[in-house]
C-alpha positions in Angstrom: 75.4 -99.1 -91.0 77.3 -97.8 -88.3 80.2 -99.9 -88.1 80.6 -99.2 -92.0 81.0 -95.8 -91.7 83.5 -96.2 -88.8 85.8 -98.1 -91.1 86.3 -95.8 -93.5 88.3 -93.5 -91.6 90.3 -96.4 -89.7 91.3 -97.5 -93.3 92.5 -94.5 -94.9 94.5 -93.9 -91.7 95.9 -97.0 -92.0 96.3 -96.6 -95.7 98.6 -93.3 -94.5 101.0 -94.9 -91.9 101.8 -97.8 -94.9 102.9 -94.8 -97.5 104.8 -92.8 -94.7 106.5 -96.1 -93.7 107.6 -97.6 -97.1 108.8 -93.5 -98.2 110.8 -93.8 -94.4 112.2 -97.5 -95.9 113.0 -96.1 -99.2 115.2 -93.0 -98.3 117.3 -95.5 -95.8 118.2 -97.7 -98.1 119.6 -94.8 -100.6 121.7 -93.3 -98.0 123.1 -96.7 -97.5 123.6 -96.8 -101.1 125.6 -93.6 -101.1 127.4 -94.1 -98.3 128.7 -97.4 -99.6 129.9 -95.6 -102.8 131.6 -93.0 -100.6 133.6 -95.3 -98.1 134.5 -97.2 -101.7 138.4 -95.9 -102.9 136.8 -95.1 -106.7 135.2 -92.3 -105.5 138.7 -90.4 -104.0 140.1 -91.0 -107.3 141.4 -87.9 -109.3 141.1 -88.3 -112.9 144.6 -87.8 -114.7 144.0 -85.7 -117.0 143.6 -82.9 -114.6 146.3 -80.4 -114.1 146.1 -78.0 -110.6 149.0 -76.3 -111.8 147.8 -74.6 -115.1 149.9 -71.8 -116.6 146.5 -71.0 -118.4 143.5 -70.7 -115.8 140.6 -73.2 -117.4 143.6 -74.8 -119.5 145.8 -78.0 -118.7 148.3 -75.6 -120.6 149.3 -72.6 -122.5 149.2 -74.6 -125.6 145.5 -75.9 -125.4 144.1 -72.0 -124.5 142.8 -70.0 -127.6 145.8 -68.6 -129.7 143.8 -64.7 -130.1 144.5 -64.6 -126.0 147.1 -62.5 -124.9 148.7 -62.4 -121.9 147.4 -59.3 -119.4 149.5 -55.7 -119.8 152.2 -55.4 -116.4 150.7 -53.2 -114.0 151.6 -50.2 -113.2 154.0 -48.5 -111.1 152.8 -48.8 -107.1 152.4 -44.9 -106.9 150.9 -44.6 -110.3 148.1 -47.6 -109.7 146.1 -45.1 -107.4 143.1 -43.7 -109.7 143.4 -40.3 -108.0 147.1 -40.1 -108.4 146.7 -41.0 -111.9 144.2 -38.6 -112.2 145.7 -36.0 -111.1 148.9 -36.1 -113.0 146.8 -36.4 -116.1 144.8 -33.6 -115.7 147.9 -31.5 -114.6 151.4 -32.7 -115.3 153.0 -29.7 -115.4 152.6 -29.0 -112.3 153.8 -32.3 -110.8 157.4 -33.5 -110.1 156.7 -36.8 -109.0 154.4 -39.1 -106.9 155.2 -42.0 -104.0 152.8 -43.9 -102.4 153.3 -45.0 -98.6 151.9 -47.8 -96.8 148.5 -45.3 -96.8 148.6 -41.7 -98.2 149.6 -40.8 -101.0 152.2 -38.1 -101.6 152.7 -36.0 -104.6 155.7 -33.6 -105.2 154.9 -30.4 -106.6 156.7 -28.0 -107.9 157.4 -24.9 -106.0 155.9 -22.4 -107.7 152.5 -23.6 -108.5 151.9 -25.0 -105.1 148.7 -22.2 -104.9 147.6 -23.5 -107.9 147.2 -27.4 -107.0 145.8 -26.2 -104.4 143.3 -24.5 -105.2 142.7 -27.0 -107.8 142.4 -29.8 -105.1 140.5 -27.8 -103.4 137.3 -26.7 -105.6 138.0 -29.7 -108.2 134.9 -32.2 -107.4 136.4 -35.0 -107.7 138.4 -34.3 -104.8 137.6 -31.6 -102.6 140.5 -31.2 -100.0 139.2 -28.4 -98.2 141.3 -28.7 -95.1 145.0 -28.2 -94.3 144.9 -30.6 -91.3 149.2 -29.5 -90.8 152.0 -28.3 -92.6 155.8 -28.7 -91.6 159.1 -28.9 -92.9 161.3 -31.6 -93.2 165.4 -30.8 -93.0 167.8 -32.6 -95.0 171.1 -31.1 -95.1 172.7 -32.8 -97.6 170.4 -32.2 -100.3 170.6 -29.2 -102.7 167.4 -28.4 -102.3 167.6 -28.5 -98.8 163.7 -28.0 -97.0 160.4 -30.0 -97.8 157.3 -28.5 -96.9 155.0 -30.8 -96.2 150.5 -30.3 -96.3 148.8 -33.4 -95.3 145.3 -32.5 -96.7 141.8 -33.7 -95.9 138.7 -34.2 -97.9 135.8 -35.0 -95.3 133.4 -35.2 -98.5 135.6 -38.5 -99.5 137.3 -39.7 -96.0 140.6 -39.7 -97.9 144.0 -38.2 -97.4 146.6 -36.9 -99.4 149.8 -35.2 -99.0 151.8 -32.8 -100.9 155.8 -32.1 -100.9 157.8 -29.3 -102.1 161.0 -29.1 -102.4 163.4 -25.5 -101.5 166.6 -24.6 -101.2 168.1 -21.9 -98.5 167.2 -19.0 -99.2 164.2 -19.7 -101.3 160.8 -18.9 -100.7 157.9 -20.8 -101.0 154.0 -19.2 -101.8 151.9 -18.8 -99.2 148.8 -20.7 -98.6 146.9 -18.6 -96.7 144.3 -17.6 -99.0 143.4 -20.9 -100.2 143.3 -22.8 -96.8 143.6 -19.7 -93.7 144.8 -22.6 -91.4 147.8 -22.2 -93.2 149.0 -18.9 -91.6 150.1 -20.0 -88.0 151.4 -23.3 -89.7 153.7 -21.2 -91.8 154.6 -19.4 -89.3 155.5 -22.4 -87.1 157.9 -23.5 -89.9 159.6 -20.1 -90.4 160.3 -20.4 -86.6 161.4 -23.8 -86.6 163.4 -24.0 -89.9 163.5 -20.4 -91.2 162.0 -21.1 -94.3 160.6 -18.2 -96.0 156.6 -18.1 -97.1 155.8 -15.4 -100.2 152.7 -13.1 -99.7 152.4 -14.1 -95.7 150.5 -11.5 -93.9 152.5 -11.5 -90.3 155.6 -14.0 -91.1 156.9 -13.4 -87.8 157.8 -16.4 -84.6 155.1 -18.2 -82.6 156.9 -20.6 -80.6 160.4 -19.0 -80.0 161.3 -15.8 -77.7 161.7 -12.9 -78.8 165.0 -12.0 -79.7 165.5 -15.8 -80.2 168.9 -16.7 -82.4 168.5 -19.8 -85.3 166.1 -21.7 -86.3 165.9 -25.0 -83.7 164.5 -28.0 -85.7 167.1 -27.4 -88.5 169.6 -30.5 -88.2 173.0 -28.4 -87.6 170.8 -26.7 -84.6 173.2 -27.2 -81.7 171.7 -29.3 -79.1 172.5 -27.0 -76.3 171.3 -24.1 -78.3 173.2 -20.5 -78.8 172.2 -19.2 -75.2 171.6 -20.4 -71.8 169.2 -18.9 -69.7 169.3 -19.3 -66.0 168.2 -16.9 -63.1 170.5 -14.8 -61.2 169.9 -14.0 -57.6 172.4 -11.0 -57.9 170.6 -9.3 -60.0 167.5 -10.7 -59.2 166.1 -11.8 -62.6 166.2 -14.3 -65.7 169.9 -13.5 -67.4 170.9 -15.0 -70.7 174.5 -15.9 -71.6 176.2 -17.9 -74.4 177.0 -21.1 -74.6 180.9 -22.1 -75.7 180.4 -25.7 -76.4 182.3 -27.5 -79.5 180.1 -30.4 -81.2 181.1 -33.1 -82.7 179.9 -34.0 -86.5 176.4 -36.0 -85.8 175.5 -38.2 -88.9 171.5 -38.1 -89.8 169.4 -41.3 -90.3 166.5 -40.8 -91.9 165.2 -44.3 -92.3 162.0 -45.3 -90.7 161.3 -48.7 -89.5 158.0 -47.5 -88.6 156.5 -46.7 -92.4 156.6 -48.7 -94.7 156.8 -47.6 -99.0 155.4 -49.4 -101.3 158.0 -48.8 -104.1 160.7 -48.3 -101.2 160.4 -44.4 -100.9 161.3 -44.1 -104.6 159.7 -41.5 -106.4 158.0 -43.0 -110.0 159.2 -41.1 -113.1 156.1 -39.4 -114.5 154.9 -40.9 -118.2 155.8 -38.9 -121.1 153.4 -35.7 -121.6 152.1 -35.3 -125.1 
């Protein structure tokens, strides 16, 4: 009685390590199989009806794809294919000269006097919300007619994104002050009028920051002599700082404005605008 019930569990044991071994047996000879079928050439052949240079994705060619498909619309302009850019000139095109898009922030050219009003607009709009004038400058180019650029690089911390605007002035032209929209604005301002002499409408204290008092020209302007109008130096005579003019004839100095360092999209090129309606 005792042996018999201490063969039952030797048997099924037994019974276990057959089925484990003949599953172990089985699997080995299928990867063989496979791997025989691999190593064979049959299975690196391509069929040849198979095309890997479609004109038609999913198509051996454009004559087998469905005749309703049409081919997809060219896209648009570099400048234009930002969906704020686009945006904007949509929702106000009058007040837009023209967009270019560098190599990361996009630049829109507005026209002089509705400057306040974009921004203002970028400013409470909430889709955008550029509430900080991060700089403003001018850029000198004397052989335009419309000789200045101011430049505001805006920030909208809600959206991590920059944009810039442009406006374009001649000599003698003033541009609107900023002031109230963004107050950072007023010591910027100031630093171009110093700088280039460009005039700023409705400016509370449009007077020099940087310059002495008393100080002759504007020195970032291109025909700025390099040595300046005066030369300061101090006398021990007299015991104090004298200034006296410099007599200095310079030579015609040709302007490169290229810059290898930014790249444009659309090659600094401005976009012309789409039609209003």
């Amino acid at each position: 009685m005792l042996s018999a019930r201490c063969s039952a569990p030797v048997v099924s044991i037994c019974r276990g390590i057959v089925a484990r071994t003949l599953t172990s047996l089985a699997s080995s000879v299928a990867l063989e199989g496979a791997a025989s079928s691999l190593t064979s050439p049959a299975a690196f052949q391509v069929p040849a009806k198979v095309s890997f240079s479609s004109p038609v994705r999913g198509f051996a060619s454009s004559a087998d794809a469905p005749k309703g498909e049409e081919e997809p619309p060219p896209p648009p302009p570099p400048a234009l294919s930002d969906p704020f850019v686009r945006s904007v000139v949509a929702s106000v095109p009058k007040w837009v000269e023209g967009v270019c898009l560098t190599s990361d922030v996009p630049i829109i050219y507005v026209k002089r006097e509705h400057i306040v009003d974009m921004a203002t607009y970028l400013r409470d709009s909430t889709g955008a919300q550029f509430r900080v004038l991060s700089d403003l400058c001018g850029v000198d180019y004397p052989s335009r007619e419309q000789r200045f650029e101011v430049v505001y690089n805006l920030l909208s911390v809600h959206y991590n994104t920059r944009l810039r605007l442009k406006v374009r002035c001649a000599e003698g032209e003033s541009v609107p002050s900023l002031h109230e929209v963004h107050p950072s604005a007023n010591w910027f301002e100031r630093e171009a009028w110093d700088m280039f002499g460009i005039m700023f409408e409705n400016h509370p204290d449009l007077r020099r920051i940087l310059t002495d008092y008393g100080f002759e020209g504007h020195p970032l302007r291109k025909d700025f002599p390099l040595t300046g109008y005066v030369e300061c130096r101090y006398d021990d005579t007299e015991k104090r700082v004298v200034q006296e003019p410099v007599e200095l004839a310079q030579e015609f100095r040709f302007f490169d404005f290229s810059n290898p360092w930014e790249t444009l999209k659309n090659e600094g090129k401005e976009v012309p605008l789409p039609p209003t309606k």
